[in-house]
C-alpha positions in Angstrom: -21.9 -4.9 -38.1 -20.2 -1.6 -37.2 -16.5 -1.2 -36.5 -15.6 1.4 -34.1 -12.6 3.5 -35.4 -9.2 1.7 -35.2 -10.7 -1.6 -35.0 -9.1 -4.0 -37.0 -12.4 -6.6 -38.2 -9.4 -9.6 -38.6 -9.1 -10.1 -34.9 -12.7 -10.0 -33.9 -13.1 -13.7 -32.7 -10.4 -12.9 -30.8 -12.2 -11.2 -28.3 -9.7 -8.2 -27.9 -8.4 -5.6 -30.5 -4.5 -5.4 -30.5 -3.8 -2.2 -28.7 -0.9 -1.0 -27.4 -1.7 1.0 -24.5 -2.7 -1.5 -21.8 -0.5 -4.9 -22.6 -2.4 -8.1 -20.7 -1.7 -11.4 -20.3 -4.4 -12.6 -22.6 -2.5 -10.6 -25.1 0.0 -12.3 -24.4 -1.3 -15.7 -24.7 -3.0 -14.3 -28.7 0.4 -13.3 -29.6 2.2 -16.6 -29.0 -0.7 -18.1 -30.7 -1.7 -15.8 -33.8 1.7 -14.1 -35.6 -0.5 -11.9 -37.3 -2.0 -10.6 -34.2 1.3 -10.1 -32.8 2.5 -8.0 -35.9 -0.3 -6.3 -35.2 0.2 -5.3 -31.7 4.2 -4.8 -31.9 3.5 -1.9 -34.3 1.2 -0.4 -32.1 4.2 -0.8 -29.2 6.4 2.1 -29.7 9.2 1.0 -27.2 11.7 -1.6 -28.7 13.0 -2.4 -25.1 9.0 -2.7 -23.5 8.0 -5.0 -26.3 10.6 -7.7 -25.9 9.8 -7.7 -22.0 6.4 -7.9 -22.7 6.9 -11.0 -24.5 9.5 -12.5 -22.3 6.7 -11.7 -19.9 8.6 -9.5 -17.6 6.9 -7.4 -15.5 8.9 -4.3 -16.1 11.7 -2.7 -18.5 14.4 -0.2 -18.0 12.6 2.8 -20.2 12.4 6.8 -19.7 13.3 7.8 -16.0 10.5 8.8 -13.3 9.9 12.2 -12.6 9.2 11.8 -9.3 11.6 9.4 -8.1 14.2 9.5 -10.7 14.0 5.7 -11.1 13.6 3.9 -15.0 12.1 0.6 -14.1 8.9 0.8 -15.7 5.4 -1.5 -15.6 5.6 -3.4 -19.0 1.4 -3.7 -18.6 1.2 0.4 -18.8 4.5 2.0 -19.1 4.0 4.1 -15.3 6.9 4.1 -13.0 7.5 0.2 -11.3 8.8 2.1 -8.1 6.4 4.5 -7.5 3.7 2.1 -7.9 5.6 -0.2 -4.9 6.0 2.3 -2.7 2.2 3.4 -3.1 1.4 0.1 -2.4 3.9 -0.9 0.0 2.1 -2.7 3.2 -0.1 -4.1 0.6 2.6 -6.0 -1.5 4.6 -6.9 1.9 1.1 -8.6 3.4 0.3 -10.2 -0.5 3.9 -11.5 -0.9 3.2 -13.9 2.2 -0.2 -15.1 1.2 -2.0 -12.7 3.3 -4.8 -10.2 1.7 -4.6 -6.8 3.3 -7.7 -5.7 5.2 -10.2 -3.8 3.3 -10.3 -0.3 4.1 -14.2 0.2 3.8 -16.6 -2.5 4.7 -19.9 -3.0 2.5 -22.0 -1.8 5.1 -20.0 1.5 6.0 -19.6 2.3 2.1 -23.6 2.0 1.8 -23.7 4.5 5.2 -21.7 6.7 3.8 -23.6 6.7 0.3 -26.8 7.0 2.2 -25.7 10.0 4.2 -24.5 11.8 1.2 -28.0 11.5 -0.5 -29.3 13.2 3.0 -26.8 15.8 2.4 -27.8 16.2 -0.7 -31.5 16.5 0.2 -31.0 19.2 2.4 -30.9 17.7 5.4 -28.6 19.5 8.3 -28.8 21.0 11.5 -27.8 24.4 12.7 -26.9 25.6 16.1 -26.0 29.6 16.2 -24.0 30.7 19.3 -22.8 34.3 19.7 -21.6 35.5 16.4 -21.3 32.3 14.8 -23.2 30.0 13.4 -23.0 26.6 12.6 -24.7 23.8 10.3 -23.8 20.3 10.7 -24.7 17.8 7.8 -25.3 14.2 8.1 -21.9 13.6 6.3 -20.0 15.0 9.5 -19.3 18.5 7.6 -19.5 21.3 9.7 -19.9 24.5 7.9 -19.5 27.7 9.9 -20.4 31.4 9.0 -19.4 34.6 11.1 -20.7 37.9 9.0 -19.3 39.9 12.2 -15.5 37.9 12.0 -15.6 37.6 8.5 -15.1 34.0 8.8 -17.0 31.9 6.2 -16.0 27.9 5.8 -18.0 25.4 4.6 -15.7 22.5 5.9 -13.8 23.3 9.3 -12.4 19.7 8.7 -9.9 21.6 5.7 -8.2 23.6 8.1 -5.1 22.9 9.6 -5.1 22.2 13.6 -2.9 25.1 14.4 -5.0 27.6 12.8 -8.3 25.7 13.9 -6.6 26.3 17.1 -5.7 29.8 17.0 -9.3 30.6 15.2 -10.5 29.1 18.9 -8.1 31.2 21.0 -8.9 34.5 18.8 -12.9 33.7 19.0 -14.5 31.6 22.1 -17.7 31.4 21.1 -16.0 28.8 18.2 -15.3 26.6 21.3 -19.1 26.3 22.4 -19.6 25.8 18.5 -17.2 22.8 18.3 -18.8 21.3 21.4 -22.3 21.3 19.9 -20.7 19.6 17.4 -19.1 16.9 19.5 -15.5 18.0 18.1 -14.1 18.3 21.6 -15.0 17.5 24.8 
């Protein structure tokens, strides 16, 4: 049998090497039931202050503070910031707290679309439409790409520009306009 590095071949019927990056229930659960595993894992736990909520199973500790939000609650399970990772997840935790599972946002069938059109992209597959000095290619992924030597203008996504310069770019150049209503951007 080989033993990657820093595994420890004591705790191998355990299922799950006592590492202190990632703390999980099921370590946890080994702790309360193997004091040698939990010696094991507490050494690899640097904070004094995470380790004790990890085994009072809190879900966070008062550590370093955030330097984004200034805030020191911290997740016991991987030591990121508790209130970031609310407020990222806000709507979600609202819905979950009252039973309710937030809606997907992909469906199975538009995430096998999607993967299907990005193989067509990546075959080649596109079609171009030139109108006075521009020229424009469309892929099946919804990209539009559009190339004026004359202008000077070269983008491979028009969907990365901002709508007021996507707008002035349209003011400054009409035959842009006739380009984005090939492309069913406007009406």
């Amino acid at each position: 049998m080989t033993t990657r590095p820093h595994t420890d071949p004591r705790f191998t019927l355990h299922g799950e090497q006592p590492r202190g990056k990632r703390l999980t229930r099921r370590q946890r659960e080994l702790c309360q039931r193997d004091p040698a595993y939990c010696a094991a894992l507490q050494s690899r736990v640097f904070d004094p202050v995470r380790w004790q909520a990890f085994i009072d199973g809190s879900s966070w500790y008062e550590g370093r503070p955030c330097a984004r939000c200034g805030s020191v609650r911290r997740a016991v399970r991987d030591c990121s910031c508790y209130d970031c990772r609310l407020s990222r997840n806000g709507p979600a935790w609202a819905l979950m707290r009252r039973n309710i599972m937030p809606p997907a946002k992909n469906t199975r069938d538009g995430y096998l679309d999607r993967l299907e059109r990005i193989k067509r992209e990546r075959k080649g597959e596109h079609e171009t439409f030139t109108y006075g000095a521009f020229t424009a290619t469309q892929y099946p992924t919804g990209r539009l790409a559009v190339h004026s030597d004359i202008h000077h203008i070269h983008q491979p996504d028009l969907s990365r520009l901002e709508g007021i310069q996507l707008h002035a770019m349209c003011q400054r150049f009409p035959d842009l306009v006739e380009v984005l209503r090939w492309a069913n951007w406007i009406d």
